[in-house]
C-alpha positions, -999 to +999 in steps of 0.1 A: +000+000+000+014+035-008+020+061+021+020+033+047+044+009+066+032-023+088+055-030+118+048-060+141+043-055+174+055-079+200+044-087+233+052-112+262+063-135+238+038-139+208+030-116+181+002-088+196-008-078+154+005-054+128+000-013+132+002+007+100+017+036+095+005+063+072+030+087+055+025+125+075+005+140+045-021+110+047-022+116+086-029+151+083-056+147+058-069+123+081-068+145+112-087+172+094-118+153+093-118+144+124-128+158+162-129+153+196-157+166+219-147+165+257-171+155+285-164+180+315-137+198+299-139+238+302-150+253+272-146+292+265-171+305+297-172+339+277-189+325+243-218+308+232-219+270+223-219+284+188-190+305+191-173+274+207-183+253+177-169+270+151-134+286+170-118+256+156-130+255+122-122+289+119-089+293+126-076+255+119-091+245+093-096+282+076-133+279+071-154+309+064-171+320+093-207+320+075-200+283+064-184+275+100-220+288+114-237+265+091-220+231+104-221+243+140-258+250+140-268+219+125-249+200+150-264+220+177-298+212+160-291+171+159-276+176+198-308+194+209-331+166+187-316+139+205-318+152+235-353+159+231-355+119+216-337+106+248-361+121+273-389+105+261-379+072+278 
């Protein structure tokens, strides 16, 4: 496979699996579609969850801020939809 080494990895004695690698520019490609939402974790206590939402997109990523708004507020619409759906039960 192009952009990727396989190592083995060894443990205790027998053979644990194979972990590939991908080259950096696959990584980074890879990194930019992805997130991480933490439980507890302080966000900014001065903005909105919108403004939260979209810091990242904004100055990472280089997204417009109208299109930035866009993504946010429909996650913020599925987040509030499920928890309308959840406490039903």
């Amino acid at each position: 496979m192009r952009g990727y080494s396989t190592h083995s990895i060894f443990g205790n004695g027998y053979n644990s699996g194979n972990v590939k690698y991908a080259a950096r520019d696959i990584c980074r490609k890879a990194k930019l579609k992805m997130g991480m939402v933490f439980q507890n974790f302080p966000l900014f206590p001065h903005k909105t969850a919108l403004e939260n939402l979209i810091e990242a997109p904004i100055l990472l990523k280089k997204t417009e801020r109208n299109g930035a708004v866009a993504i946010a507020t429909e996650l913020l619409q599925k987040m509030c939809q499920s928890k309308i759906e959840m406490s039903a039960f």
